[in-house]
Every structure is written in structure tokens, then in C-alpha cells.
C-alpha positions, 0 to 999 in steps of 0.5 A: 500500500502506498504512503500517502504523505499528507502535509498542512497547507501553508498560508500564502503570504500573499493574502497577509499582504494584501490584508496589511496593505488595506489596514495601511490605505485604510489608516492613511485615508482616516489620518488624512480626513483628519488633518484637512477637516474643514475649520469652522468659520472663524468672525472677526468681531472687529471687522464686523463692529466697523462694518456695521458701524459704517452701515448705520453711519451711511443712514444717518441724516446730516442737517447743514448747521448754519455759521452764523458768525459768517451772515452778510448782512449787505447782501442783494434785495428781494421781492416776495409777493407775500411782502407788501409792508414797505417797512419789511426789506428782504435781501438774500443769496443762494444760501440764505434770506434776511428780513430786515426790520427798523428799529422805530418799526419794532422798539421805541428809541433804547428800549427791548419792548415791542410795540403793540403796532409792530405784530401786523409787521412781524405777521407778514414776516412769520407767514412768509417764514412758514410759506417759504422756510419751514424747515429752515434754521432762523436766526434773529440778530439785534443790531443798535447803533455805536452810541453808549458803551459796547457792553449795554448795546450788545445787552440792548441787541440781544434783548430785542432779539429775544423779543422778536423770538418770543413772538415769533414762538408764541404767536407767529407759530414757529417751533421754540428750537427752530429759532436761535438768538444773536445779539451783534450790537454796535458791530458789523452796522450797515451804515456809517455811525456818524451820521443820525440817519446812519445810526437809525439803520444801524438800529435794527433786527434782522430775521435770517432764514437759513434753509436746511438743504438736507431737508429739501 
């Protein structure tokens, strides 16, 4: 009979190979996923402040605020329709209107008063105002004449000026902080001091209505 020689199969290395090679790709592709995970976004809070800073500035409305150290008060004369009191001039530019009022219209001679006859007057003014300058920055400037020292005109100044506001709040129906008072004195006078015709037009109020062009 003859000898069957029966041995154990022996394990190709082959599939141990292959076996280690799948694990190594396998550790690779999860070592890779891993190192190039996609970062949560990061936000810079500064970047965003400024932007968004810079967004509501963009809505912010900027009203033209009058210099009203820097009115001339020779400028050309007007003619408004609405004007027909001789005693009212109105001058202006493309930048602003006056109404220029005598002081013998409005106060008597030294006094901050007004007098009962100067409301027709300062009627005309104030429809005009709302008629024309609605939104407007009105300033009202008391001017008086060189005559005394300078401390009592620019006092005398500025409180026929309060005057013409008060009425101009109370009764010509402009808002209380649409009017600014100024008080010039004896300075910048529109006509030579030396004369008694030239002090008179010196002693005056003058109504300056300055338009708000962010509000056209």
C-alpha cells in the first residue's frame, strides 16, 4: 500500500499582504480626513463692529448747521409777493434770506419792548417764514447803533432779539428750537455811525432764514 504523505497547507503570504496593505490605505485615508477637516468659520468681531458701524453711519441724516458768525448782512434785495409792508426789506443769496426790520418799526428809541403796532409787521414776516422756510434754521440778530458803551448795546441787541423770538414762538407759530438768538450790537452796522440817519439803520433786527438743504 502506498504512503500517502499528507502535509498542512501553508498560508500564502500573499493574502497577509494584501490584508496589511488595506489596514495601511485604510489608516492613511482616516489620518488624512483628519488633518484637512474643514475649520469652522472663524468672525472677526472687529471687522464686523466697523462694518456695521459704517452701515448705520451711511443712514444717518446730516442737517447743514448754519455759521452764523459768517451772515452778510449787505447782501442783494428781494421781492416776495407775500411782502407788501414797505417797512419789511428782504435781501438774500443762494444760501440764505434776511428780513430786515427798523428799529422805530419794532422798539421805541433804547428800549427791548415791542410795540403793540409792530405784530401786523412781524405777521407778514412769520407767514412768509412758514410759506417759504419751514424747515429752515432762523436766526434773529439785534443790531443798535455805536452810541453808549459796547457792553449795554450788545445787552440792548440781544434783548430785542429775544423779543422778536418770543413772538415769533408764541404767536407767529414757529417751533421754540427752530429759532436761535444773536445779539451783534454796535458791530458789523450797515451804515456809517456818524451820521443820525446812519445810526437809525444801524438800529435794527434782522430775521435770517437759513434753509436746511438736507431737508429739501
Amino acid at each position: 500500500m502506498a504512503q500517502l504523505d499528507v502535509q498542512p497547507k501553508k498560508h500564502s503570504s500573499t493574502w497577509l499582504w494584501i490584508i496589511f496593505f488595506i489596514l495601511a490605505v485604510g489608516a492613511a485615508v482616516l489620518l488624512y480626513n483628519g488633518c484637512n477637516r474643514t475649520s469652522p468659520l472663524r468672525v472677526d468681531a472687529t471687522d464686523t463692529t466697523a462694518h456695521d458701524s459704517t452701515k448705520k453711519d451711511s443712514n444717518v441724516i446730516v442737517t447743514t448747521q448754519p455759521d452764523w458768525n459768517k451772515i452778510d448782512l449787505n447782501i442783494p434785495k428781494e421781492q416776495y409777493d407775500e411782502i407788501t409792508d414797505t417797512a419789511i426789506i428782504v435781501k438774500g443769496n443762494d444760501q440764505y434770506t434776511i428780513y430786515s426790520l427798523g428799529e422805530n418799526i419794532l422798539f421805541k428809541k433804547g428800549q427791548s419792548t415791542l410795540q403793540p403796532s409792530s405784530e401786523v409787521t412781524l405777521k407778514q414776516v412769520a407767514s412768509s417764514l412758514i410759506k417759504r422756510y419751514k424747515d429752515a434754521n432762523i436766526g434773529v440778530y439785534g443790531h443798535t447803533d455805536s452810541v453808549g458803551n459796547t457792553a449795554t448795546n450788545k445787552a440792548l441787541g440781544e434783548a430785542r432779539a429775544k423779543a422778536v423770538k418770543e413772538w415769533l414762538n408764541k404767536k407767529g407759530g414757529l417751533p421754540d428750537d427752530q429759532v436761535s438768538v444773536h445779539s451783534l450790537g454796535e458791530q458789523q452796522p450797515v451804515a456809517p455811525n456818524s451820521t443820525e440817519s446812519g445810526r437809525a439803520l444801524n438800529r435794527s433786527v434782522e430775521i435770517v432764514a437759513f434753509p436746511n438743504k438736507a431737508a429739501q
